[in-house]
C-alpha positions as CSV (number, residue, x, y, z in Angstrom):
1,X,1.5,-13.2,-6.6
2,X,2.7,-14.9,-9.9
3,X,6.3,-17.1,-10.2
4,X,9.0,-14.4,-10.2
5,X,8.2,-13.3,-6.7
6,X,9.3,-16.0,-5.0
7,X,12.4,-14.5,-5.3
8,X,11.4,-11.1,-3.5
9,X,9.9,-13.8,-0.9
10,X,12.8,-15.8,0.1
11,X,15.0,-12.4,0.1
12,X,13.2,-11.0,2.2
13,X,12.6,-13.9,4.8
14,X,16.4,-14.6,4.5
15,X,17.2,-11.0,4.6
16,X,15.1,-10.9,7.8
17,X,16.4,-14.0,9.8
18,X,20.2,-12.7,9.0
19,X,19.6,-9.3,10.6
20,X,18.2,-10.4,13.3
21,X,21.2,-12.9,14.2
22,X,23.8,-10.0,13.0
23,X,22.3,-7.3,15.0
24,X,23.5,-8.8,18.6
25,X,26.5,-9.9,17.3
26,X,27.8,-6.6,16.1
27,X,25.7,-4.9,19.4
28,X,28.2,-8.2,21.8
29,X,31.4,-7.3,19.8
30,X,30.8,-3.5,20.6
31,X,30.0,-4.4,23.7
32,X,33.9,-6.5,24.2
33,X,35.5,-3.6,22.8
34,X,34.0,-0.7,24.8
35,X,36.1,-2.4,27.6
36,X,39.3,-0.9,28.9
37,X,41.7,-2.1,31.9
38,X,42.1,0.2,34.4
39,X,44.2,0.3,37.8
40,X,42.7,-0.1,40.7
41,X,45.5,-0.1,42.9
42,X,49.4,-0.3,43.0
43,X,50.9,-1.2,46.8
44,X,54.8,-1.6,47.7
45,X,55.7,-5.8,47.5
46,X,57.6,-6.5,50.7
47,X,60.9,-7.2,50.8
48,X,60.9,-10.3,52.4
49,X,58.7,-11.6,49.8
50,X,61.2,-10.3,46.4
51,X,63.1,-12.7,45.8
52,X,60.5,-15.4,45.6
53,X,59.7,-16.8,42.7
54,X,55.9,-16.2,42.9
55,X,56.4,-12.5,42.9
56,X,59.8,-12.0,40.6
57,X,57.2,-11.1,37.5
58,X,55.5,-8.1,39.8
59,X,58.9,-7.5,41.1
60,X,60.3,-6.7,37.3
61,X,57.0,-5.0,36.1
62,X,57.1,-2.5,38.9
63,X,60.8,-2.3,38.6
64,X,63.6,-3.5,40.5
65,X,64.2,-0.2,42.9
66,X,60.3,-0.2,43.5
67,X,58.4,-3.1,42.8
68,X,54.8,-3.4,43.0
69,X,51.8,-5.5,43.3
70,X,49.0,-3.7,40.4
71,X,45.8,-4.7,40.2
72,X,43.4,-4.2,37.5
73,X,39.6,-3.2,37.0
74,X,37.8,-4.3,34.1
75,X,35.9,-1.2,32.8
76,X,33.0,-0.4,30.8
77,X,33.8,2.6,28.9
78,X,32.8,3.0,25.2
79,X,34.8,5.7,22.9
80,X,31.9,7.3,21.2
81,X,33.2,9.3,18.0
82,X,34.2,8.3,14.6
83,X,35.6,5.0,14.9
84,X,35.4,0.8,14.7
85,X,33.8,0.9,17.4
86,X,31.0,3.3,17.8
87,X,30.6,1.8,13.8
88,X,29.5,-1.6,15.2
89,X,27.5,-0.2,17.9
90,X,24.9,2.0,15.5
91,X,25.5,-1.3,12.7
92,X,24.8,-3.9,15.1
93,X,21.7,-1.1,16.7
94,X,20.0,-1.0,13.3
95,X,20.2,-4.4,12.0
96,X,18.1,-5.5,15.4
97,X,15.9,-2.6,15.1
98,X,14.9,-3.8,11.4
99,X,14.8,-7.2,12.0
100,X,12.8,-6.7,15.1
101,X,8.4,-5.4,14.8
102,X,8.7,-1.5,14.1
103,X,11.5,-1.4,12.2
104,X,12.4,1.4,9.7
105,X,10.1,0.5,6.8
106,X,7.1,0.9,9.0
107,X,6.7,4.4,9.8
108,X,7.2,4.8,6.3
109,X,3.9,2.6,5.9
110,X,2.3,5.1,9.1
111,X,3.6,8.3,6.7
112,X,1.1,7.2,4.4
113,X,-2.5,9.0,4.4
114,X,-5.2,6.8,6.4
115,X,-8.3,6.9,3.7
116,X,-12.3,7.6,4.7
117,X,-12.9,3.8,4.2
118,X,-10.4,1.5,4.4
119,X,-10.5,-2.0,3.4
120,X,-11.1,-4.8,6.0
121,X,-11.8,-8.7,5.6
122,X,-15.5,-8.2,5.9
123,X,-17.7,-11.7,4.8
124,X,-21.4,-11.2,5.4
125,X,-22.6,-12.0,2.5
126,X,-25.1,-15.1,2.2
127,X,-22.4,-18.3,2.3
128,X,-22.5,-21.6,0.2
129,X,-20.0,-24.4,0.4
130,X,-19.0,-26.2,-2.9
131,X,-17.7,-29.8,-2.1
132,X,-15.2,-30.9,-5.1
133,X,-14.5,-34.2,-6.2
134,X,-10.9,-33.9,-5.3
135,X,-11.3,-33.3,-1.6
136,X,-11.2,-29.3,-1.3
137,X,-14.5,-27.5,-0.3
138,X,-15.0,-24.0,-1.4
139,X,-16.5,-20.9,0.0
140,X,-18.6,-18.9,-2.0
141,X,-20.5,-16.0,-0.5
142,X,-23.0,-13.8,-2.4
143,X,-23.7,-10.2,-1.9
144,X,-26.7,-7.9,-3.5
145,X,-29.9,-8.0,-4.7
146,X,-31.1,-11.8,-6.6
147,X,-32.4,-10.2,-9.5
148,X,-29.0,-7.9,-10.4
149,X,-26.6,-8.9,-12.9
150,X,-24.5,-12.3,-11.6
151,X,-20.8,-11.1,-11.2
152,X,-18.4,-14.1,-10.3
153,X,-15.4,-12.3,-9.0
154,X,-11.9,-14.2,-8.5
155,X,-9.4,-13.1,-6.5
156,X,-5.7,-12.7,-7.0
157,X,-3.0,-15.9,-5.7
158,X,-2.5,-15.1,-1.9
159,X,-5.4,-13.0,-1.6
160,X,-8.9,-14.0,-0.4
161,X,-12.7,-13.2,-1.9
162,X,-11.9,-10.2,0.6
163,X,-9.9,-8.3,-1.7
164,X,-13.3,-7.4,-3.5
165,X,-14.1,-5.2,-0.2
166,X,-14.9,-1.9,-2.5
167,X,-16.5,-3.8,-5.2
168,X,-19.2,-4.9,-2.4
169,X,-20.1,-1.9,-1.6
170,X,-20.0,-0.3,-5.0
171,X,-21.9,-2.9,-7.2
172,X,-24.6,-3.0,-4.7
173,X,-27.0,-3.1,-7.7
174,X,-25.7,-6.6,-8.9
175,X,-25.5,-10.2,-7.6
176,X,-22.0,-10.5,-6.9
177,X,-20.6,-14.2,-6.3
178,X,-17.3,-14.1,-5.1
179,X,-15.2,-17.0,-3.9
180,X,-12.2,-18.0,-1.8
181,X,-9.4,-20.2,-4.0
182,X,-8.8,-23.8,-2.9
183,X,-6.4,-23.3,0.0
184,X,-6.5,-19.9,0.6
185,X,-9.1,-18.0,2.9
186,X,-11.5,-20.4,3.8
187,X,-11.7,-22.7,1.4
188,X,-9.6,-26.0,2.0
189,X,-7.3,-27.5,-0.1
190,X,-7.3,-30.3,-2.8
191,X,-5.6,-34.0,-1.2
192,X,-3.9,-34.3,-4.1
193,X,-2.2,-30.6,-4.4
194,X,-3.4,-30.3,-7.8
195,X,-3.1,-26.4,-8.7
196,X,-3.1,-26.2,-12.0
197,X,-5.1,-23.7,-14.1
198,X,-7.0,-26.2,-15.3
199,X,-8.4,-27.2,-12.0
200,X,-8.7,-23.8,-11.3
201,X,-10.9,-23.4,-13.9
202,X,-13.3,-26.3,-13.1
203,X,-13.8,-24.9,-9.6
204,X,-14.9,-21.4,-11.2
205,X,-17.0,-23.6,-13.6
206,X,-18.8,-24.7,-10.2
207,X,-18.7,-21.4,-8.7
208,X,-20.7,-20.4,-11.8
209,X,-23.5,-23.1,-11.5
210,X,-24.5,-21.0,-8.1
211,X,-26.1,-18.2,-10.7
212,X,-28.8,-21.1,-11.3
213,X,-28.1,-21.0,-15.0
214,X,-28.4,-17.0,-15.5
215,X,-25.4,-15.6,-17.8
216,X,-22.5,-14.0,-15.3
217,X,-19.6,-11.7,-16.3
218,X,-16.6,-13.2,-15.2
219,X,-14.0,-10.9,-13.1
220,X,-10.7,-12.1,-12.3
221,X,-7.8,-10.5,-11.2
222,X,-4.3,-11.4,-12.0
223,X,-4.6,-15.3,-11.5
224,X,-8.2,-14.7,-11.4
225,X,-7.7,-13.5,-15.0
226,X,-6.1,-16.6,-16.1
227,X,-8.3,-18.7,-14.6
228,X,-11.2,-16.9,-16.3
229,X,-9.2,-17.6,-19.8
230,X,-8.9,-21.5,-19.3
231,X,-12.2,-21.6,-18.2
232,X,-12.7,-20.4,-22.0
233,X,-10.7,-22.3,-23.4
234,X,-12.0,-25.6,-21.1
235,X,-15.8,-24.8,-22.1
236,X,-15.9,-23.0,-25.3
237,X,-19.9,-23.7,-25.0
238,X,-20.3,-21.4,-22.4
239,X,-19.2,-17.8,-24.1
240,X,-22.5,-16.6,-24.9
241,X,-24.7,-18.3,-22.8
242,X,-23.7,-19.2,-19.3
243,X,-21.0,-16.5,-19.8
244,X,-21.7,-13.4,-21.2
245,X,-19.0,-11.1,-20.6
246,X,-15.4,-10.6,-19.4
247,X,-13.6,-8.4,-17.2
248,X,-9.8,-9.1,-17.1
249,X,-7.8,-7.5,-14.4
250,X,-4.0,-7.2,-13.9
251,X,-3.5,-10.1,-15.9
252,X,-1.7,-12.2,-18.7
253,X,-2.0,-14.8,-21.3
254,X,0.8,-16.9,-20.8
255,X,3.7,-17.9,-18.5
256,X,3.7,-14.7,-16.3
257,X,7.2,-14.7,-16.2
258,X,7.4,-14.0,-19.9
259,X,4.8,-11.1,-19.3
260,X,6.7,-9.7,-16.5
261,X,9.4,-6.8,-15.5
262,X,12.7,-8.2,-16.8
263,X,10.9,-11.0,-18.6
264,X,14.0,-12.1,-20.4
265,X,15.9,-12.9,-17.0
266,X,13.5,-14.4,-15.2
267,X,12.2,-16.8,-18.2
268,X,16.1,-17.9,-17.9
269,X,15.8,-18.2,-14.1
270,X,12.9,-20.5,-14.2
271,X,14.7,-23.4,-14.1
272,X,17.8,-23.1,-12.2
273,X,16.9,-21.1,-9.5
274,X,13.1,-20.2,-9.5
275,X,11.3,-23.8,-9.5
276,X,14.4,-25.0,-6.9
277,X,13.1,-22.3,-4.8
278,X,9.4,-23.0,-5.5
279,X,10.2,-27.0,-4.3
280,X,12.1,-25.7,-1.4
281,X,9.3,-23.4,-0.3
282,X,7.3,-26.8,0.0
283,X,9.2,-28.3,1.5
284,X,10.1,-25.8,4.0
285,X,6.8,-24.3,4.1
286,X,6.8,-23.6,8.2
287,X,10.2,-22.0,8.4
288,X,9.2,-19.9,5.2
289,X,5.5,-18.8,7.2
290,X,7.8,-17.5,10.1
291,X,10.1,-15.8,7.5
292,X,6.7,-14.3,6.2
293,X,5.7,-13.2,9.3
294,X,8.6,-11.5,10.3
295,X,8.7,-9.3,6.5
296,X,5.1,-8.9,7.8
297,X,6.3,-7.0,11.2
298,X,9.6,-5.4,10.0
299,X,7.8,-3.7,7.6
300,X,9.7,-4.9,4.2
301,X,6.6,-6.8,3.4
302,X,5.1,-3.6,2.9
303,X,7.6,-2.2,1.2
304,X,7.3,-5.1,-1.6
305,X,3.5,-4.7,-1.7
306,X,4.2,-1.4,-2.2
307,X,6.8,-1.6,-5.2
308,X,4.5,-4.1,-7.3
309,X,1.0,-3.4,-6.5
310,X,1.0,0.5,-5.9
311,X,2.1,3.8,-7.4
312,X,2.2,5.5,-3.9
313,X,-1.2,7.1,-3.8
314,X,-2.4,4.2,-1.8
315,X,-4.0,5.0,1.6
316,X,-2.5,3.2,4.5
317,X,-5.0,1.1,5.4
318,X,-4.5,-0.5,1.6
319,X,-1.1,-0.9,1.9
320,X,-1.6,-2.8,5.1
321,X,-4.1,-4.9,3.8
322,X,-2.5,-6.3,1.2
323,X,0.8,-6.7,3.0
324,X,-0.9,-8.5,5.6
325,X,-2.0,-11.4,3.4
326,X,1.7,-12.1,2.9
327,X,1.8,-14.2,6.4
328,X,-1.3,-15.5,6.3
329,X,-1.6,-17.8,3.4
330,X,0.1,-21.0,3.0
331,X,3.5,-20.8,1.5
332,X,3.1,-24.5,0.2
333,X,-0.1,-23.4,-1.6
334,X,1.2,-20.7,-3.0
335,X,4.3,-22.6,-4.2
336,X,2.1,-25.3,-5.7
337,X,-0.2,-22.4,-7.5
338,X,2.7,-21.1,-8.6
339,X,4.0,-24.2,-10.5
340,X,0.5,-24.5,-12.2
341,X,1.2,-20.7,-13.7
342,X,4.6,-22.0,-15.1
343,X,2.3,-24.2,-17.3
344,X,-0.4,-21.6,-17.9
345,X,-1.2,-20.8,-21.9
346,X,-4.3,-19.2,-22.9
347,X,-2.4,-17.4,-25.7
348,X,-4.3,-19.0,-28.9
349,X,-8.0,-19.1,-27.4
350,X,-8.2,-15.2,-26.8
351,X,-9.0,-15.5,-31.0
352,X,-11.9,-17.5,-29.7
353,X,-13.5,-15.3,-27.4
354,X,-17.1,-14.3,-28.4
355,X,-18.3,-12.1,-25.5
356,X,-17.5,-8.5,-24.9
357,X,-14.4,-8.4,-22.9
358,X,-13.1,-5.1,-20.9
359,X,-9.2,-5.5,-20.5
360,X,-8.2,-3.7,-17.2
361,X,-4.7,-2.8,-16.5
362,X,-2.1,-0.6,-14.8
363,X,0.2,2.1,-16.5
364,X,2.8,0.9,-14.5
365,X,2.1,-2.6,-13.3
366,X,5.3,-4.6,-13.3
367,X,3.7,-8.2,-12.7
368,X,2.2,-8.0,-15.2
369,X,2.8,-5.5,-17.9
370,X,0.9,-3.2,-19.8
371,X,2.0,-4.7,-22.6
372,X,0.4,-8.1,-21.9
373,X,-2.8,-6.2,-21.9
374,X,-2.5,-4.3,-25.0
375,X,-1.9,-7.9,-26.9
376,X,-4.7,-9.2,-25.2
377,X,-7.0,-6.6,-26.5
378,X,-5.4,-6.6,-29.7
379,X,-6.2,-9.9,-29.9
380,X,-10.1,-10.7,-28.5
381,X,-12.7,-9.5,-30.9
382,X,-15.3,-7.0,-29.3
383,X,-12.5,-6.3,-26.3
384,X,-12.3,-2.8,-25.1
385,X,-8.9,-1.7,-22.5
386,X,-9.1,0.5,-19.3
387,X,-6.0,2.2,-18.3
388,X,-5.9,2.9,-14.1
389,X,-3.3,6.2,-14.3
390,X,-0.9,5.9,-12.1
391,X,-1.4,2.3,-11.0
392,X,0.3,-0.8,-10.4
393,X,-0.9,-4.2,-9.8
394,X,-3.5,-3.3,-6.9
395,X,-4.7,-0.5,-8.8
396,X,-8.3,-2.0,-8.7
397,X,-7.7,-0.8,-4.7
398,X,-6.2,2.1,-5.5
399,X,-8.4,3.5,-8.0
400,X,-11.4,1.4,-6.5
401,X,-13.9,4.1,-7.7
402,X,-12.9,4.2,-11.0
403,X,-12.3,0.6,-11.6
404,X,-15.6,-0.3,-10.2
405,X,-17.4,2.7,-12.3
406,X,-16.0,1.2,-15.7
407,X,-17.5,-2.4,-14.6
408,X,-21.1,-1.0,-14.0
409,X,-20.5,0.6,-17.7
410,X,-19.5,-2.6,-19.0
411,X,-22.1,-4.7,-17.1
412,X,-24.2,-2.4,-18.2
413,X,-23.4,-3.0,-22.1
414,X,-23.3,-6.3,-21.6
415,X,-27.1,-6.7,-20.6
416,X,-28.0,-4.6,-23.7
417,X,-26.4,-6.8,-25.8
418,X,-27.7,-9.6,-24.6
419,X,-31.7,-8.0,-24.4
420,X,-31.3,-7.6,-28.4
């Protein structure tokens, strides 16, 4: 999750909470109108009893020859057909059934394939706990055999270390260390809320020390890949020895939102309307969780995760999985990791890196553009670019087999190099 879509957040949360206080308001005003007055009965007033004044106004709506006494019935009887009303009865039924769990974006989700293996929040890997000197405490697990390759693997913002679920299984033959970011999954957070890259970037420089000094290949996706690029520009001494490759996933160089779909927009928004919204999300951080759950169980989460992160061959159970992490995670956290992006800028040490560097992106990613990874390996010396076809910014789920193939490859090169 990078900057811009806090927007996509807070439209759907508001979008959410409005349907579901429209829907039985249009469903009660349908209800009013599909009301009619009917007679019930219509008896002779008696003479006697005319000329007084309590029954003059019967007396003159029955007529003067003939009056009457009528009494009415209030009926329920809706007009179904094309009309007002049967228009605010199927208006007021849909906005409740989206607003409410099962609504009409999730069987959408249910149309999709379920794969052989889908991806769950497995962690049953050996477990370490990093205390850090500004109060958070990190988890850091480690799966495979102690003599592979050391892989320290960084999730994307929101996610968890769980997102590497296929990567566990399918780099078996290395030591992979992956981690859980400072306030999300179970790591805690920092006392003083600082999220910047740069502290970012000193965690993963602690992560690292768990390889006992043996050179790791660093594997980051989206804000995982920015961290991986301060830590280079942080400690410059460590490309080529405690470092000794790159693998840069879904990610940018700079301010995301200048590297995103409609960059020029939401670089203008930044300002005015998306740090407002990234202060009120802090502030309103408990309101904006039950907003998130809601998207979550209407399905329109799922429909976002499914715009930015997939092309539409995803299996169900990947959809799912990511969307679920949308509830789950702190929206304070994310609000605060989001400011530190705004000041993100790695754009004038990817001259410096020294270590082979595999540039992994998606054809159609619109987080972070295609683009952004070009210029990236356009820029690194000894960098090399995979292209996941058709893929968005989960493609590393979507195409887990192949992404995971080209990082044995490049693992692979990466040890020969460093034999010679």
């Amino acid at each position: 999750m990078i900057p811009s879509q806090i927007l996509a957040l807070w439209a759907r949360g508001v979008l959410s909470i409005a349907l579901l206080i429209l829907g039985p308001i249009l469903l009660y005003q349908w209800y009013q109108r599909a009301h009619r007055q009917e007679l019930r009965a219509e008896a002779p007033i008696p003479t006697t009893q005319a000329s007084s004044p309590t029954t003059s106004t019967a007396a003159i709506a029955g007529g003067a020859d003939n009056p009457v006494a009528r009494q009415y019935d209030r009926v329920f009887a809706p007009d179904w057909g094309l009309n007002s009303q049967t228009g605010l009865f199927v208006a007021g039924l849909m906005a409740t059934l989206w607003a409410l769990p099962k609504g009409p974006f999730v069987p959408r989700r249910l149309m999709r394939r379920p794969g052989p293996d889908e991806p769950r929040p497995v962690r049953s890997g050996e477990v370490r706990m990093l205390s850090r000197p500004d109060g958070s405490t990190l988890r850091v697990e480690m799966y495979g055999p102690p003599s592979g390759q050391p892989l320290v693997l960084t999730h994307g913002w929101g996610l968890d270390c769980c997102e590497w679920y296929y990567s566990k299984k399918e780099l078996a033959g290395c030591r992979l260390i992956v981690w859980d970011l400072p306030g999300l999954g179970q790591s805690t957070p920092p006392t003083n809320h600082d999220y910047s890259l740069e502290k970012l970037a000193r965690d993963l420089d602690a992560v690292i020390g768990v390889a006992s000094g043996t050179p790791v290949v660093l594997v980051g996706h989206s804000i995982g890949g920015m961290i991986s690029l301060t830590h280079t520009k942080l400690f410059p001494e460590a490309m080529g020895g405690r470092v000794c490759g790159l693998v840069l996933v879904n990610t940018t160089y700079t301010n995301p939102l200048r590297t995103t779909r409609m960059a020029t927009l939401k670089t203008a928004l930044q300002k005015p309307l998306i740090e407002p919204l990234l202060h009120l999300t802090i502030w309103l951080s408990p309101l904006v969780r039950v907003m998130n759950w809601m998207s979550y169980l209407n399905g329109s989460a799922h429909r976002s995760s499914e715009k930015s992160g997939f092309s539409g061959h995803e299996t169900r159970g990947q959809l799912d999985f990511v969307a679920r992490y949308t509830p789950k995670a702190s929206p304070a956290v994310l609000a605060r990791g989001m400011f530190g992006m705004l000041h993100y800028d790695a754009t004038d040490t990817l001259r410096s890196i020294t270590v082979p560097t595999l540039v992994v992106t998606g054809d159609k990613d619109p987080v972070c553009k295609p683009e952004a990874s070009g210029h990236m390996r356009a820029e690194i010396p000894n960098a090399e670019m995979l292209s996941l076809t058709p893929a968005r910014h989960d493609g590393l789920l979507e195409h887990h087999e192949s992404f995971d193939k080209a990082v044995v490859a490049f693992v692979a090169r990466c040890r020969a190099k460093g034999s010679r």
